[in-house]
Structure formats: structure tokens, C-alpha cells
C-alpha positions, 0 to 999 in steps of 0.5 A: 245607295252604291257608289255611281257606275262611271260612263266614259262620258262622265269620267271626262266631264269629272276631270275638269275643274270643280265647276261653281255651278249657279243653281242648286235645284233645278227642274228640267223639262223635255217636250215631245219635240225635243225627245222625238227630234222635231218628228213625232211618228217616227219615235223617241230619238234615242241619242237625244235622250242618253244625251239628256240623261248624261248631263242630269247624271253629271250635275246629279254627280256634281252635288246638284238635286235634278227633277225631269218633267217628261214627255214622250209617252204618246210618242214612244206608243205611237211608235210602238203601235205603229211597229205592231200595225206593220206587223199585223195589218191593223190601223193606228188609233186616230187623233183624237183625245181617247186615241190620244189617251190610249198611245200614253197607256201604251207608250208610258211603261216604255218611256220609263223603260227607257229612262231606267235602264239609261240612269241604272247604266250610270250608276242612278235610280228613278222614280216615276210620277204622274200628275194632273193639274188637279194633283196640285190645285188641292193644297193638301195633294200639293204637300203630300206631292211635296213631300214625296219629291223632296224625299226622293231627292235626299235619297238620291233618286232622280224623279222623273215626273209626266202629266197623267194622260190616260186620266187628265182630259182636260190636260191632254189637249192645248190647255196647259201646253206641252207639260210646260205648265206642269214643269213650272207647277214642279219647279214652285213645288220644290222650290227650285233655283232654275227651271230649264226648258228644252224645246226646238228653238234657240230660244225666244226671238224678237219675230217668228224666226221661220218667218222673219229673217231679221229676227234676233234672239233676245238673251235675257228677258227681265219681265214676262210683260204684254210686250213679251207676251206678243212675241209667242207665234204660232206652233209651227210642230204639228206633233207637240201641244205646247207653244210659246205662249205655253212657255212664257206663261211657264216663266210668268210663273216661276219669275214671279216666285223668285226663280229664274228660267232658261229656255234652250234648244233642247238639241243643242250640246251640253244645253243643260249643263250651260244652263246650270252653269250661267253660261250664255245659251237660249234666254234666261228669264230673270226672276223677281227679286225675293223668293215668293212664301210657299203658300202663295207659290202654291196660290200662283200655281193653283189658278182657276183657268175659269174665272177672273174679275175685271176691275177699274183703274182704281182698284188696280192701282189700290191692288198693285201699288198699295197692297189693297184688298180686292172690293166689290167698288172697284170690280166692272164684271165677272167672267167664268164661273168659279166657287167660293175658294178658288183662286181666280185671275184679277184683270184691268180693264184692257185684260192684262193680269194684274194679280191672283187669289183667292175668292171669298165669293163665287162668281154668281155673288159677285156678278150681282155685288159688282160695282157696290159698297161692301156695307151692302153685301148682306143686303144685297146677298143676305149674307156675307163672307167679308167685305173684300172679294179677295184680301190682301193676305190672300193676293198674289201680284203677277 
């Protein structure tokens, strides 16, 4: 690849002294209200996203490996659209989903217009890759998608990565947040060091900070517990998908795994970079001790948001505290519908997530075997796939 076209912004950041930075891998997410500047019917702002692009260029520079996760494309078509209605007197489509869907086939193509022709200005080539949600719940699609980012990455090239909304209905509504989700799946793909998410706030406060002037922000958080997971208000930007509870189910995932997650204002100067470098900005989410195995990284990302098994006390203690498999004794009800294979959600009795993983019943079998021996599966089933509804090899603990 030819030596990197130096801007004058990244010539003044190399005359500082070599910085440590702490993380290697980093993903980086961008949400629709970060790119638009919190006002989606006017566009991408345009100096928020060559500020975003300088600073991947200068750790791409510094010897750091950078994936973007993306949004936009439904506002750089709404704005697009809505340039071409004052033009010609046509209406803009509506909100719906497929009106949705039609804005992202519109304004994708200009989105990564905008990218390219940003990074080419610094020296660095992209590549553009969409995903659904299913892209990375098969494990075989997992690794090809795998394989082609770390490709990409030794090459140089900078991926830049976009939920697939022209094809992913269930993904374009609330489900999985404003590519909050997906960032995290990225950052377990590739087993990143840090995943960065860029939204309109400072972080994560202890009270909606719009609504409680005594609210502080809480710089580091060491557990996504119940007691943080209370902290997610409302979405107050009518035009972003994701929330808090989006991004706190995002740093649920990847601390598990072993990576840590730092949430910013994605506005702020040099954000990114302050980020990377361990400097103190937004809340840095701790991650667990020990990196996660890939293949239970890959478990932890492909739940079923369908279906999960309740259990009693004593199943959770034998899940949690003895690393037990899962029996049909210790479960008190199914809920959703899943197969046999899917990773589903195992719950205590007051709802709390304890642990994932993967079925070895759907969730019609379970429901008649719940609360029996396991000796009585054939019986009861005439049939059996083991005497645990989930194993321990196959269990991931939350």
C-alpha cells in the first residue's frame, strides 16, 4: 500500500512523542446521532465525520488496527431525499419500516462516498461490509465474516462495517439498538482490546441528567449488574434506534468476553484517541479478568432473543458457583419458542440472566420435562439428546 498522504492535522499529531497507547484492536461505533450531531433531518454533519475519520487515520498511523461500525445510511438518504423532494415537489417517504429500508438503499452508497473519499484524503483504503444479525448467529458465517475482517486488517485496510437495513427487518427497528449490538458482536469477532462507543452524552450518569440535575457521571463501572442496568432512561433523540439499555447490553457483552468498553460523547475533542490512550473520558466499563475462548465469544453473541429457561435457586447456584450443567430438575418454565441448537438465555427466578448456551431441547420438550429427573426424558419424550438441557462445555456464564 503507498506510504499514507500526511494532512496537516496528522502531521501535528506525529510530533508528539510516540504515544503507549493501551489498546491494540479497537472497534469503534458511530450512532446516527453522533454523525448527524443530534439532528437527523438535516444530515450527516459533515465536520463530525472528518473529525472521526482523523483520529482512526492517526492510530491507523500509530500502529493500532481500527474497524468502524457505522451508522447514517438512513440519514444521509433522508437528506439526500429530502434535497431531491425540494427539487421536484414529491413527498418524502414516511417512517415506516420499508420507507425505512428504502432511505438506507438511498443513502448507503453516499455514506461510504463519504468515508472514501475522507480516508483516500489521508493516505487509507476501505472496505464496506454489511451485516444482519443472522450474518453472525451461524457459526459458519461467523468465521467466513471473521476471516475476511482480519484480512482486511493485515492489508492495512480500514472496515468499515453497517447493519444491512435494506434486508435486516427485524434489525431496523428497536431490537438491536442503534448498531449497538452489532459493534459488540464485531468487537467478539475480532477479538478486539477496546470497543469505543460514540453517542450524545458523556457517558453513563447515575439518573437521566436531562431530568435530574443532581446526576453525576459514573467514570468507571466494574459489572453490567441489575444495579447499572437500572441506570438506562429513556431515549430522549427521536431519530436514533438505540438507548442506553442498548449500550449496556453492548458492554454486557464484550466485558464478559474479557474486553473492556468505553462510552463517550462522540462530539467531544479527540474522544477516540482518549479513549485509546486510557485517558480519563465518558465510563470505561472494566472487562472480566480472562479473555473468553472464541468459541464461547461466538456463543455469548449468537443468543436467541427468543427464548430462555427459568430456573430455581438451586439450579442457579450449581450453574453459577459449580460450573453444573443445566437439568430439567432445576428448571420452573420455558418461555419463547426455540430449537434444539439455539443458544437461549438461562434466568433465576426474578429474571436476572445468569448464563447462555446452547440447547440440547427446543423449547416444546422442554416445557413437558421441566421440573423431572433426567432418567425420565425417554419416557416422557420417547426420546433423549442427554441428560442435560444445556452442558457445562456448552454454557457461558453472564
Amino acid at each position: 500500500m503507498p506510504a499514507p498522504r500526511r494532512s496537516p492535522a496528522t502531521t501535528m499529531a506525529q510530533k508528539e512523542t510516540s504515544p503507549q497507547l493501551r489498546y491494540r484492536r479497537i472497534v469503534v461505533k458511530a450512532g446516527t446521532s453522533v454523525l448527524t450531531n443530534g439532528s437527523e433531518p438535516h444530515g450527516l454533519d459533515s465536520s463530525v465525520v472528518a473529525g472521526l475519520v482523523r483520529q482512526i487515520c492517526w492510530l491507523r498511523e500509530h500502529g493500532a488496527e481500527v474497524l468502524l461500525v457505522t451508522s447514517g445510511a438512513i440519514a444521509a438518504g433522508r437528506q439526500a431525499l429530502h434535497h431531491a423532494a425540494s427539487v421536484s415537489g414529491r413527498e418524502q417517504p414516511e417512517r415506516d419500516i420499508t420507507s425505512r429500508q428504502v432511505l438506507a438503499a438511498v443513502g448507503q452508497s453516499l455514506l461510504m462516498h463519504t468515508y472514501q473519499q475522507l480516508f483516500d484524503s489521508m493516505g487509507f483504503q476501505v472496505a464496506q461490509t454489511l451485516l444482519t444479525i443472522n450474518d453472525l448467529s451461524d457459526r459458519q458465517s461467523y468465521l467466513n465474516v471473521g476471516n475476511t475482517l482480519t484480512g482486511l486488517l493485515e492489508l492495512g485496510v480500514v472496515p468499515i462495517l453497517n447493519e444491512n437495513d435494506v434486508v435486516a427487518v427485524d434489525e431496523i427497528g428497536e431490537v438491536f439498538g442503534d448498531n449497538d449490538r452489532l459493534s459488540a458482536l464485531v468487537a467478539n469477532l475480532v477479538d478486539a482490546d477496546l470497543l469505543v462507543i460514540l453517542t450524545d452524552i458523556d457517558g453513563l450518569y447515575t439518573a437521566d441528567p436531562n431530568q435530574d440535575p443532581s446526576a453525576t457521571l459514573i467514570p468507571v463501572v466494574n459489572g453490567v449488574d441489575e444495579n447499572i442496568e437500572a441506570l438506562a432512561g429513556k431515549e430522549l433523540n427521536p431519530w436514533a434506534r438505540g438507548g442506553m439499555a442498548t449500550k449496556l447490553e453492548a458492554a454486557r457483552l464484550v466485558t464478559a468476553s474479557g474486553m473492556a468498553m468505553v462510552m463517550c460523547r462522540g462530539t467531544a475533542e479527540d474522544a477516540i484517541l482518549k479513549a485509546v490512550r486510557g485517558e480519563p473520558i465518558g465510563t470505561l466499563f472494566q472487562p472480566a479478568a480472562e479473555k473468553m475462548e472464541a468459541r464461547k465469544r461466538w456463543m455469548l453473541g449468537a443468543i436467541s432473543q427468543k427464548g430462555e429457561v427459568r430456573v430455581d435457586a438451586g439450579a442457579s447456584k450449581a450453574v453459577r458457583e459449580s460450573n453444573r450443567s443445566l437439568l430439567p430438575a432445576g428448571i420452573e418454565a420455558v418461555d419463547g419458542e426455540f430449537r434444539r441448537g439455539d443458544i437461549i438465555f438461562i434466568v433465576d427466578s426474578s429474571g436476572r440472566r445468569l448464563a447462555c448456551g446452547i440447547a440440547n431441547y427446543r423449547s416444546g420438550d422442554i416445557a413437558r420435562i421441566l421440573g423431572v429427573q433426567s432418567g425420565q426424558i425417554s419416557g416422557i419424550l420417547g426420546y433423549d439428546y442427554g441428560q442435560e438441557v444445556v452442558h457445562r462445555n456448552n454454557l457461558v456464564l453472564l
